[in-house]
C-alpha positions in Angstrom: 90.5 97.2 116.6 89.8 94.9 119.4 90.6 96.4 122.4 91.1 94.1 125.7 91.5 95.8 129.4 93.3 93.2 132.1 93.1 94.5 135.4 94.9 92.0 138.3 94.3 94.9 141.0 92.6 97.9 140.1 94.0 100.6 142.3 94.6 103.1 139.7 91.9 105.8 140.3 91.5 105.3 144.3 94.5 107.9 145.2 92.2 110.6 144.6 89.9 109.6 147.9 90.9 111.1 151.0 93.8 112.4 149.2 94.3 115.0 151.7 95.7 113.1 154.6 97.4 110.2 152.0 94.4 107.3 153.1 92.2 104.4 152.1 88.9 103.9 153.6 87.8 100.3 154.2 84.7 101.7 152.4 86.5 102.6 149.9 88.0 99.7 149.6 85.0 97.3 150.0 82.8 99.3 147.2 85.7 98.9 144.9 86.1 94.8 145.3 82.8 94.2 145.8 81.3 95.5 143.5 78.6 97.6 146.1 78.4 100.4 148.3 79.9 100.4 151.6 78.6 102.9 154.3 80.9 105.6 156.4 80.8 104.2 159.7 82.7 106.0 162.8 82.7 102.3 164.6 85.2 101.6 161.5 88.9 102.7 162.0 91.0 104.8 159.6 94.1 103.8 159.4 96.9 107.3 158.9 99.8 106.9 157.0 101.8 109.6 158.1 103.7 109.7 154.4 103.6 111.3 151.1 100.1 110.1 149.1 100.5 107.0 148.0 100.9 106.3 144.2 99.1 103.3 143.1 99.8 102.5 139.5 103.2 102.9 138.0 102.3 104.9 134.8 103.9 108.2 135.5 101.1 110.8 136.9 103.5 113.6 135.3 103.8 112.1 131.7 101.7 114.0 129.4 100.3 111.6 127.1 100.1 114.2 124.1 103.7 113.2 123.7 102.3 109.8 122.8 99.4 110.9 121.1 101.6 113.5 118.5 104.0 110.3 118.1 101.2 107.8 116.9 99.6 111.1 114.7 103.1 111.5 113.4 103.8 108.0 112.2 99.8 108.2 110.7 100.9 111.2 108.5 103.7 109.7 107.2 101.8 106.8 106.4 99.4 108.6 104.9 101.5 110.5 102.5 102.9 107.2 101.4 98.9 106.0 100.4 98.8 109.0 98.1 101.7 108.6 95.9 100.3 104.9 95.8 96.7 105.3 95.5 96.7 105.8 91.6 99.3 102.8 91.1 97.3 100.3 93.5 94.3 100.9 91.2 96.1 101.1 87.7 97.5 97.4 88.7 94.4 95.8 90.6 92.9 92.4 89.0 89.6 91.4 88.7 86.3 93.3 86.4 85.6 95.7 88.5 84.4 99.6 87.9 87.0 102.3 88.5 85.2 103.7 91.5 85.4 100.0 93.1 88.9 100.1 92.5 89.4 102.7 94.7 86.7 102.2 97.2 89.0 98.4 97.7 91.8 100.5 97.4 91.4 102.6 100.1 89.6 100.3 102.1 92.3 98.3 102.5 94.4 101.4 102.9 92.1 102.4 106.4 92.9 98.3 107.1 96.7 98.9 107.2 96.9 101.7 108.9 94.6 100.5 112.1 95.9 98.8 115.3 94.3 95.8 115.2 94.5 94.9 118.9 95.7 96.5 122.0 96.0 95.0 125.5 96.3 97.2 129.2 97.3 95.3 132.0 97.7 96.0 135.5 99.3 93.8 138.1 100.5 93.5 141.8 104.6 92.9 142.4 105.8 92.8 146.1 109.0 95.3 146.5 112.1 93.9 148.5 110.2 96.5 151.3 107.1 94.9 151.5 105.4 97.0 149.5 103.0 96.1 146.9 103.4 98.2 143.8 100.4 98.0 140.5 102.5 97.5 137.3 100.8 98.8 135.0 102.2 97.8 130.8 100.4 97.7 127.2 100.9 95.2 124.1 99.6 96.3 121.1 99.6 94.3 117.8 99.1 96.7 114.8 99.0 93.9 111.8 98.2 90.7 111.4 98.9 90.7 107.4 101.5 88.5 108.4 102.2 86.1 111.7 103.7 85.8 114.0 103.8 89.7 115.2 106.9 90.7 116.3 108.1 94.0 118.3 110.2 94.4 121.4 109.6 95.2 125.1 110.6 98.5 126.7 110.8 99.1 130.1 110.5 102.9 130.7 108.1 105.5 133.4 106.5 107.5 130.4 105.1 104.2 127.6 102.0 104.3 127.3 99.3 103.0 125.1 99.8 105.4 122.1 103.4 104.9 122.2 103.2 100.9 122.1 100.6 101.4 118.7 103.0 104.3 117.3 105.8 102.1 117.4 104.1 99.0 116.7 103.0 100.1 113.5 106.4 101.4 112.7 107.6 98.0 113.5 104.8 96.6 110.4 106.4 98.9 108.0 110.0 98.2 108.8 108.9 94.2 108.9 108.0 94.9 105.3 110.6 97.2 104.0 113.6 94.8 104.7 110.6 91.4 103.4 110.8 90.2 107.0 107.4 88.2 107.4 105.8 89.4 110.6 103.5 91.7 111.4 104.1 94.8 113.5 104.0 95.1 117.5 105.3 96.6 120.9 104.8 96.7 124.2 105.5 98.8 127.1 106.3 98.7 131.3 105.8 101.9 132.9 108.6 101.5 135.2 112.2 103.0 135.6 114.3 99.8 135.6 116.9 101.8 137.5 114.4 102.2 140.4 114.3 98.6 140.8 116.2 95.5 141.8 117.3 92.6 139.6 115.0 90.4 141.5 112.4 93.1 141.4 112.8 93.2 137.6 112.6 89.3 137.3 109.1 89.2 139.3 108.4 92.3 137.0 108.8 90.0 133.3 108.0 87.1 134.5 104.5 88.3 135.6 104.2 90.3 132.4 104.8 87.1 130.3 102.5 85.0 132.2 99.6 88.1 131.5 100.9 88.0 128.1 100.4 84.5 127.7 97.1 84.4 129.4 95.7 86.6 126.7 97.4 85.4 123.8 99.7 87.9 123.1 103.0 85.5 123.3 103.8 82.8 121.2 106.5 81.6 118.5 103.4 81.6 115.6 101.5 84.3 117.2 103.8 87.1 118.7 107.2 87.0 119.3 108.7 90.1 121.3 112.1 91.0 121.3 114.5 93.6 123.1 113.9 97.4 123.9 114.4 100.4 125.6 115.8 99.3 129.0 115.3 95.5 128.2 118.2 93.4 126.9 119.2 89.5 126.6 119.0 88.9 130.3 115.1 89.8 130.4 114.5 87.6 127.1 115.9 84.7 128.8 113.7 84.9 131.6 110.3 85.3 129.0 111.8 82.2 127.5 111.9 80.2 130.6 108.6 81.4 132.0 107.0 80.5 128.9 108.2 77.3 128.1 107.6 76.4 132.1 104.1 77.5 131.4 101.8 78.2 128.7 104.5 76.2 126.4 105.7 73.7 128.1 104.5 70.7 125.8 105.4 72.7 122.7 108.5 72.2 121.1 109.6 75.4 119.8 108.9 77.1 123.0 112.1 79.3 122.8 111.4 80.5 119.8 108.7 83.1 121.9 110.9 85.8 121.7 114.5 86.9 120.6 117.3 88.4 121.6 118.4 85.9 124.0 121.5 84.8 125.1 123.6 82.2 123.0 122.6 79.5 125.5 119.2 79.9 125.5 118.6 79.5 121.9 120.0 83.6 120.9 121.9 83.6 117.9 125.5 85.4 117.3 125.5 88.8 115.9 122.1 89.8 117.5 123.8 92.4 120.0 125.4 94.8 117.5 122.7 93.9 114.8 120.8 97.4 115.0 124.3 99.2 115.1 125.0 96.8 112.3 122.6 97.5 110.3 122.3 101.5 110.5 125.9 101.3 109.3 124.8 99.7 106.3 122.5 101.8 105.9 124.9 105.1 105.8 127.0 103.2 103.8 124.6 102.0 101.0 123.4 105.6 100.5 126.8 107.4 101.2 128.2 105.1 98.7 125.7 106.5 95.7 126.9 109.6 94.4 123.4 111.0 93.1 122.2 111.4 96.6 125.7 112.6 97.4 125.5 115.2 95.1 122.0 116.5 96.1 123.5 117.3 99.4 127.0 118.4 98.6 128.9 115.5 100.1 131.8 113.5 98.0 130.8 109.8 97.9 132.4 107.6 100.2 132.5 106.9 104.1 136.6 108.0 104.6 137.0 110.9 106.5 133.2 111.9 107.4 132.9 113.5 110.5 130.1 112.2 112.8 128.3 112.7 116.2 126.0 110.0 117.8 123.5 110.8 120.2 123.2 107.9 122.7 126.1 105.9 123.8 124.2 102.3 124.2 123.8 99.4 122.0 122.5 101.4 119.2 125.0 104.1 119.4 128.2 102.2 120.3 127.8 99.6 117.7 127.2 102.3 114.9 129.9 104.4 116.2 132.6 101.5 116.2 131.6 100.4 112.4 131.6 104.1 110.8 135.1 104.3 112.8 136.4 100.9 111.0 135.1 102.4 107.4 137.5 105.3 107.7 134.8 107.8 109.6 136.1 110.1 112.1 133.1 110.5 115.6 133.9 113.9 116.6 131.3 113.7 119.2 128.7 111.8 121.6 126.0 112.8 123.4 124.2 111.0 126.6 121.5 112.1 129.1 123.9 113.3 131.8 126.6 115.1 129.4 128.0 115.5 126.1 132.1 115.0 124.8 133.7 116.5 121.6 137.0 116.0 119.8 137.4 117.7 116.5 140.4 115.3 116.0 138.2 112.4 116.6 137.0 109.6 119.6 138.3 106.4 120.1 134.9 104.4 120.3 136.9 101.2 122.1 138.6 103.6 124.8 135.1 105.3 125.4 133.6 102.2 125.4 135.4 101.0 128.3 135.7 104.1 130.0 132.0 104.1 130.3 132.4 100.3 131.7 134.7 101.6 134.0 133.0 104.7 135.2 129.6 104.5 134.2 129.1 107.2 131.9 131.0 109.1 128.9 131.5 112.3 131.5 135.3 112.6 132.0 136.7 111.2 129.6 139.9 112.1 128.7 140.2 111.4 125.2 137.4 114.6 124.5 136.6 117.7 126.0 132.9 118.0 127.5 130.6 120.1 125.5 128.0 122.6 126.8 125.2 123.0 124.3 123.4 121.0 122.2 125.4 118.8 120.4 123.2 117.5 117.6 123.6 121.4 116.5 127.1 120.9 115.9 128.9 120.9 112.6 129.3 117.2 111.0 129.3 115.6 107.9 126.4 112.8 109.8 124.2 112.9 112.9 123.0 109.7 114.3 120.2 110.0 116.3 120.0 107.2 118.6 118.1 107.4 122.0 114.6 109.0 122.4 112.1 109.7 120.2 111.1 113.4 118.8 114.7 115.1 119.4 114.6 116.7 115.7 112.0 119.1 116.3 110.5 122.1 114.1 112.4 124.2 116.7 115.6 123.3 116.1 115.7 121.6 112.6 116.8 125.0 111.1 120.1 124.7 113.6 121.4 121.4 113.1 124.6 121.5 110.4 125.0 117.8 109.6 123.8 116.5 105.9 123.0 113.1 106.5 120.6 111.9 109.7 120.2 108.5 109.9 117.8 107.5 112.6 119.0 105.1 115.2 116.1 105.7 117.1 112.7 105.2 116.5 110.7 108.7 115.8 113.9 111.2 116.5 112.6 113.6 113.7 109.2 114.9 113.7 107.2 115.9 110.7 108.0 119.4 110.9 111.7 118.8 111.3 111.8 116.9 108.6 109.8 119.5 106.0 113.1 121.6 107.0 115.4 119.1 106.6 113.7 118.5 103.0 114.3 122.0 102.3 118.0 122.7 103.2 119.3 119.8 101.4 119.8 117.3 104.5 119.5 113.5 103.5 116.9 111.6 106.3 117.7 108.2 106.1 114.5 107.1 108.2 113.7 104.7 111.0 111.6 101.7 109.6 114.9 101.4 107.3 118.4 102.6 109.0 117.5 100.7 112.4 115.8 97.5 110.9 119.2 95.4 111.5 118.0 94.1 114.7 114.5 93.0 113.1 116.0 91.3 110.8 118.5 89.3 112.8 115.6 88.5 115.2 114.2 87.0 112.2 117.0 84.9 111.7 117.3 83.9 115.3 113.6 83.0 115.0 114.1 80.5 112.4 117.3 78.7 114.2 114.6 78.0 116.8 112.4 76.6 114.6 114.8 74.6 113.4 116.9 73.5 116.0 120.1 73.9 114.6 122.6 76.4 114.5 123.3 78.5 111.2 126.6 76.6 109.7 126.5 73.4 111.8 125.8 70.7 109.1 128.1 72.1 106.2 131.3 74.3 108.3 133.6 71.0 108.1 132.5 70.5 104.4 133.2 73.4 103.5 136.7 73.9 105.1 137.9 70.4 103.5 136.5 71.6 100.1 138.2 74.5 100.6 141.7 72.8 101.2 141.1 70.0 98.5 140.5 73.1 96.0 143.9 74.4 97.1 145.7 71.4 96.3 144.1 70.2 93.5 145.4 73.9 91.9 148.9 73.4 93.4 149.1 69.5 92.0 147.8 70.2 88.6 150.4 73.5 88.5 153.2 71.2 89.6 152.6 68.8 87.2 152.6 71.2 84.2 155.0 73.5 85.0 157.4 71.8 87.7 161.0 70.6 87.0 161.9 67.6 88.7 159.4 66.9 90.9 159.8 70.4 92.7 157.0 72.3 95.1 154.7 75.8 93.7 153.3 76.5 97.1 149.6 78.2 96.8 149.4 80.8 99.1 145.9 81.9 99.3 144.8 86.1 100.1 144.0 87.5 103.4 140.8 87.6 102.4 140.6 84.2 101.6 142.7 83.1 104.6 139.6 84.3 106.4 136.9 82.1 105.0 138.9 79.2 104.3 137.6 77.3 107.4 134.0 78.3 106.3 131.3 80.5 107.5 130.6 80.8 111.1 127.0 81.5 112.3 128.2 84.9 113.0 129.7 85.3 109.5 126.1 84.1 107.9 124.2 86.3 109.9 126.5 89.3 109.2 126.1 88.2 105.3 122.4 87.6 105.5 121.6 91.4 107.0 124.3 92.9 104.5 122.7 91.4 101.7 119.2 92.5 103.4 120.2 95.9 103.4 121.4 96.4 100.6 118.5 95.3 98.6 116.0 96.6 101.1 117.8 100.5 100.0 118.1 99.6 96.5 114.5 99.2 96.8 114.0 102.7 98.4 116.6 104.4 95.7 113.8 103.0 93.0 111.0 104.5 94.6 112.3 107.8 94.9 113.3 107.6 91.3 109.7 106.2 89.9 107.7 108.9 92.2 110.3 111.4 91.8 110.6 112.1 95.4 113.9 113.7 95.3 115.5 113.7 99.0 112.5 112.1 100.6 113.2 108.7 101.9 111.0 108.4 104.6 107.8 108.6 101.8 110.0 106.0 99.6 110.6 103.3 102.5 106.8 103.5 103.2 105.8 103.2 99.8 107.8 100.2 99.2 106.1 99.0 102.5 102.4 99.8 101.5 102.7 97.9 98.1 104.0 94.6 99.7 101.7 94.6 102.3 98.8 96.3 100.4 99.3 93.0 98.2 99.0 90.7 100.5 95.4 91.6 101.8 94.5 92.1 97.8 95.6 88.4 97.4 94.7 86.7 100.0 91.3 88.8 100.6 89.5 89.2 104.1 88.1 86.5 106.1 84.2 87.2 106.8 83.8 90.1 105.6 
């Protein structure tokens, strides 16, 4: 793994001196620039800041960074669980004359090579605050694979990231790359700060600078990394990476904007890219809802109409999710945020909550559901969708929760131990690097409009509207002709449905098309893999099997460089 360290200002271990009284000696000071020793000296003056000590680096000095450490362990178990049930199959179908025992010494080499981070970068840098204050930012990009380029993994702004967090979920982000054949490898990064804490011109020096280290190093680029949206980073942060890197690093190349995704539609986003992850963990129920063998395992009739449902999390993730299940004929009897929970037996109106949360800035008070005390994700529902934090699904309360079907809108929400109980009470996990790879996969496809320049529809939407019409009458003339008396009319009337698609497909409608399709074969895929390794209710070990075999195939065939 190579491992780079950027530090613009490195204040981050000075608090501890004269901690006490909350100062910084000159001395201090000097020895830390300089490079050298400075004397104490009574003829030098101490400044007193008659304040709280000062906190020099924005990573939170509270965060306990086991929490990232048990994620990254979490994701490495799963992983390898996954090379198990695939070791003996990777070796059966290897090429070449070689011994058995070099089979699987290349095997699992190349096993040990997937799994790895393959580079990780800290930064730390200066931002001025609307006070005058200079606050050290500090933020992390880790790449985990290069099996496939660019790398791709989105941006999260939040006070407890940290380093093992960006690799957990940038390895995550290689699996679920592979799992829905989306050709990039994995990544993530992370900006210890609370974006609420800030300003939006605080938070505009805050990217831009970021994307400026990033590009410094290497780590941005439209064939080398491309990040995307995250936890408390949407389309308005995307646009201003886009600008800052086609201003700087890329300003001679000419698919600059295709850096990064999730932008707005006028700087080069694509439509359908903001409900995309909602999107796409609907498909996900539905593809496995829909298939009455895993319906049967856990005791549930086929079919989304009238499932009961509670979502935890009420932003992109969770409202998008929420409003599709609703249109399929699913009933959300309940949602849960950070400052309160709501609950309906009779059902929630996802628009009305929607814009009562506009309105009022949270889903407190609503008055289409009472407010629930408790822990909602204990309470009884056909499916619970997990979509906010990670590790939520814990060994501690697995045995509690009554829903059958969990499909993870977040990244991590169940643990290992969670998920052993789960497992064992019948509860279908429909996991992360599948049910929430929507947004992935639409970044893919607003990737490639950059690269090409051209919006998704552009050249054939007039075609195919006239063919459309000149198929309609060419019916309705050659039905006149045979069957008309005296030169009367047989209007065509086309369907509804056809009424619809008559004019052609829209960009959104392609891209809606594209991740249905994508889904759908990506849990086909799954379905098979549980059925040839006999792995019962276990998705999770499915999706990464079908993961470790594509990408275990492309290292096999292309080989290492300089080795």
């Amino acid at each position: 793994m190579l491992r780079l360290t950027a530090r613009t200002i490195g204040l981050k271990n000075l608090a501890a001196t004269d901690s006490a009284a909350g100062k910084l000696s000159p001395q201090i000071l000097a020895s830390h620039y300089l490079g050298f020793e400075c004397p104490q000296s009574s003829s030098v003056s101490k400044r007193n800041f008659n304040s709280s000590p000062t906190v020099y680096s924005t990573a939170a000095a509270d965060h306990d960074v086991d929490d990232g450490k048990r994620f990254l362990q979490q994701v490495h178990k799963f992983f390898d669980k996954a090379a198990a049930v695939l070791e003996d199959k990777l070796v059966a179908t290897m090429k070449g004359k070689m011994s058995e025992e070099d089979k699987y010494k290349k095997v699992r080499g190349l096993l040990q090579q997937i799994k790895s981070t393959n580079n990780v970068i800290e930064m730390s840098f200066p931002i001025k605050r609307e006070t005058g204050e200079l606050e050290l930012i500090s933020a992390w990009r880790s790449q985990h694979s290069h099996h496939r380029t660019p790398c791709k993994g989105g941006i999260r702004f939040s006070p407890v990231v940290d380093e093992y967090e960006t690799k957990a979920l940038a390895a995550l982000m290689t699996y679920k790359c592979a799992v829905v054949d989306v050709p990039f490898g994995g990544a993530k990064a992370g900006v210890a700060i609370d974006p609420r804490n800030y300003t939006d011109n605080e938070l505009e020096k805050i990217t831009r600078r970021f994307t400026v280290e990033l590009a410094k190093k290497g780590f941005i680029g439209p064939g080398v990394d491309v990040p995307a949206p995250d936890m408390g980073t949407g389309e308005r942060e995307m646009a201003w990476i886009a600008d800052t890197y086609s201003q700087t690093m890329g300003w001679q190349d000419l698919n600059a904007h295709a850096c990064v995704t999730g932008k707005p539609i006028t700087q080069g986003g694509i439509h359908g890219r903001t409900s995309a992850t909602g999107r796409g963990v609907f498909y996900s129920i539905k593809n496995f809802v829909n298939e009455a063998s895993f319906m049967s395992m856990v005791g549930l009739a086929p079919g989304l109409g009238d499932k009961t449902f509670i979502v935890q999390g009420f932003g992109n993730v969770g409202l998008h999710s929420m409003r599709y299940l609703d249109r399929a004929g699913a009933r959300c009897v309940g949602v849960a945020e950070i400052d309160g929970s709501i609950y309906n037996a009779n059902g929630i109106n996802p628009k009305e909550l929607e814009e009562w949360k506009i309105a009022n800035g949270t889903i407190t008070g609503f008055p289409g559901a009472d407010k629930y005390d408790g822990d909602l994700l204990l309470e009884k529902c056909d499916i619970l969708v997990p979509a906010a934090g990670e590790r939520v699904l814990t060994g501690d309360n697995a045995h509690q929760v009554q829903a059958k079907i969990i499909a993870e809108g977040a990244n991590g929400p169940v643990t290992e131990e969670a998920e052993k109980i789960f497992h064992n009470n019948g509860v279908l996990v429909i996991p992360d690097l599948y049910c929430n790879a929507g947004g992935v996969t639409v970044s893919f496809f607003e990737w490639l409009k950059n690269l090409n320049h051209v919006s998704y529809g552009r050249l054939h939407f007039k075609y195919e509207k006239d063919s459309n019409y000149h198929l309609l009458e060419s019916v309705q003339s050659s039905l006149e002709r045979k069957f008309g008396r005296n030169g009367g009319k047989i209007p065509i009337v086309p369907s509804p449905e056809f009424s619809n698609r008559i004019a052609g497909a829209s960009e959104k409608d392609i891209v809606h098309s594209g991740l249905e399709y994508t889904m759908e074969r990506s849990a086909s895929n799954i379905m098979q893999a549980c059925m040839e390794h006999q792995l019962g209710l276990d998705l999770r070990t499915a999706a990464f099997v079908t993961a470790v075999e594509k990408i275990f195939a492309v290292y096999d065939e292309a080989g290492l460089t300089f080795t």
